[in-house]
BATORKOL-717837 format. One record per residue (C-alpha): x, y, z; residue in one letter. Coordinates in steps of 0.2 Angstrom, whole numbers, m for minus. Example, Ala and Ser with C-alpha at 12.3 -4.5 7.8 and 13.67 -1.06 7.14 Angstrom:
BEGIN
{rec {62; m22; 39}; a}
{rec {68; m5; 36}; s}
END
This chain:
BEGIN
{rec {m97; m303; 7}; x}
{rec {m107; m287; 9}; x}
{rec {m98; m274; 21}; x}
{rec {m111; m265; 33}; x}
{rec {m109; m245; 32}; x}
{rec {m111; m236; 48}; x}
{rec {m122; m222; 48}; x}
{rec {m116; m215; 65}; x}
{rec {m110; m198; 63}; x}
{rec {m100; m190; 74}; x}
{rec {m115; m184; 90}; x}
{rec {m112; m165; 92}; x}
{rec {m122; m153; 100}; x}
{rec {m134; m144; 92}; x}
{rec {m127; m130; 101}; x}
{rec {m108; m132; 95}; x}
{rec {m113; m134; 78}; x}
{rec {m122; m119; 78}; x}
{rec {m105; m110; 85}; x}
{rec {m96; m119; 72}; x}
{rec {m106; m112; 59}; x}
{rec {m107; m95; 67}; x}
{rec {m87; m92; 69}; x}
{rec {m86; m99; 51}; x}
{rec {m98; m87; 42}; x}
{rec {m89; m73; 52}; x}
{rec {m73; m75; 48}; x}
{rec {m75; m80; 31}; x}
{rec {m80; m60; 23}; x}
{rec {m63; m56; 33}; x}
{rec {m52; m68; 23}; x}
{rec {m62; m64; 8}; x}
{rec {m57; m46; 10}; x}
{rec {m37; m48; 14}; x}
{rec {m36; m59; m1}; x}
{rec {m46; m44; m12}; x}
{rec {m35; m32; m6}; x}
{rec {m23; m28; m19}; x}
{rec {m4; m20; m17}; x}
{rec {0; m7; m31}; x}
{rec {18; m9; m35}; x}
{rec {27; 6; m43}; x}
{rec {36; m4; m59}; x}
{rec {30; m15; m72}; x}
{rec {39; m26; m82}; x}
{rec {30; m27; m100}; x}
{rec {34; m45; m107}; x}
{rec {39; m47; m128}; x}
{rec {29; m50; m139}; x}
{rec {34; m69; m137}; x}
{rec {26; m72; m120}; x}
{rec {11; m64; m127}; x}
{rec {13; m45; m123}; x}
{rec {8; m51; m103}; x}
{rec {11; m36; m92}; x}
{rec {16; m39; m73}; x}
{rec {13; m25; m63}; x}
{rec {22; m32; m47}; x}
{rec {41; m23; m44}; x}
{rec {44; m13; m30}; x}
{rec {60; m8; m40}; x}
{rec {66; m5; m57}; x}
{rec {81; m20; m53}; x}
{rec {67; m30; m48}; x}
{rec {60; m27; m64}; x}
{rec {74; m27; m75}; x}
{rec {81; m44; m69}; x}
{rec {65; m52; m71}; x}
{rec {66; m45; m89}; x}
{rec {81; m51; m94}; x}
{rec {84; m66; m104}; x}
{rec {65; m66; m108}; x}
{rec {63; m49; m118}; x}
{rec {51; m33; m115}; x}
{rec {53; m17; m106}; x}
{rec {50; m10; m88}; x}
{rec {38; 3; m85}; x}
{rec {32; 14; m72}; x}
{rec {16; 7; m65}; x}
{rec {1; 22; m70}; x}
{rec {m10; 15; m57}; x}
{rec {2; 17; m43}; x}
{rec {m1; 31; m31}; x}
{rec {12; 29; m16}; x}
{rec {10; 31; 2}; x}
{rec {5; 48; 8}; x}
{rec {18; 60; 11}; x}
{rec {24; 59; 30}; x}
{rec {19; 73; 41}; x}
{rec {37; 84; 44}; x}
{rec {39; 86; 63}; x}
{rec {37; 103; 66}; x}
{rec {53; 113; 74}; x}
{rec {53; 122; 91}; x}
{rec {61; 137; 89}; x}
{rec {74; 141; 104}; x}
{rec {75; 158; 109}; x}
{rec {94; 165; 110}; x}
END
C-alpha cells in the first residue's frame, strides 16, 4: 500500500517570513559575539605530563586551581595573559574647614 505525502506546507505570509528571517539575521552576530567573548581568569593550572602537558587557564583563585590539581598532578600558575579590571577611581575627600 503506497502512503500519499502531503506537500502542504505550512501557508505563511510572505511578509512574516520575511520578519522571521530579518529578526534571525539580526540577532545571530549578537550571539555570535557573547560566545567569542573570552573571560581571562587570573590562575592556570598546568596539568602533568600524564594528561598530555594540557594547560587550563580558567581559576579565578589559586584554591580553585590547586584542588583541581590535586590527585591529577601539575602545577598552578599565574595566568600571563591576564590583565585585571582597571583600578577603581578613589572618591576624592572633602576637606572640612576647622
Amino acid at each position: 500500500m503506497r502512503h500519499k505525502s502531503s506537500n502542504a506546507a505550512w501557508p505563511l505570509p510572505s511578509a512574516a517570513v520575511l520578519g522571521i528571517l530579518a529578526v534571525g539575521f539580526t540577532v545571530s552576530p549578537q550571539a555570535i559575539g557573547l560566545a567569542q567573548a573570552g573571560v581571562e581568569y587570573p590562575w592556570c593550572a598546568v596539568y602533568s605530563q600524564a594528561t598530555v602537558g594540557a594547560t587550563n587557564c580558567g581559576f579565578s583563585t589559586l584554591a580553585q586551581c590547586r584542588a583541581t590539581i590535586s590527585g591529577v598532578g601539575g602545577l598552578c600558575l599565574e595566568n600571563p595573559a591576564y590583565v585585571g579590571p582597571p583600578p577603581r577611581a578613589q572618591p576624592k575627600r572633602r576637606v572640612q574647614p576647622r
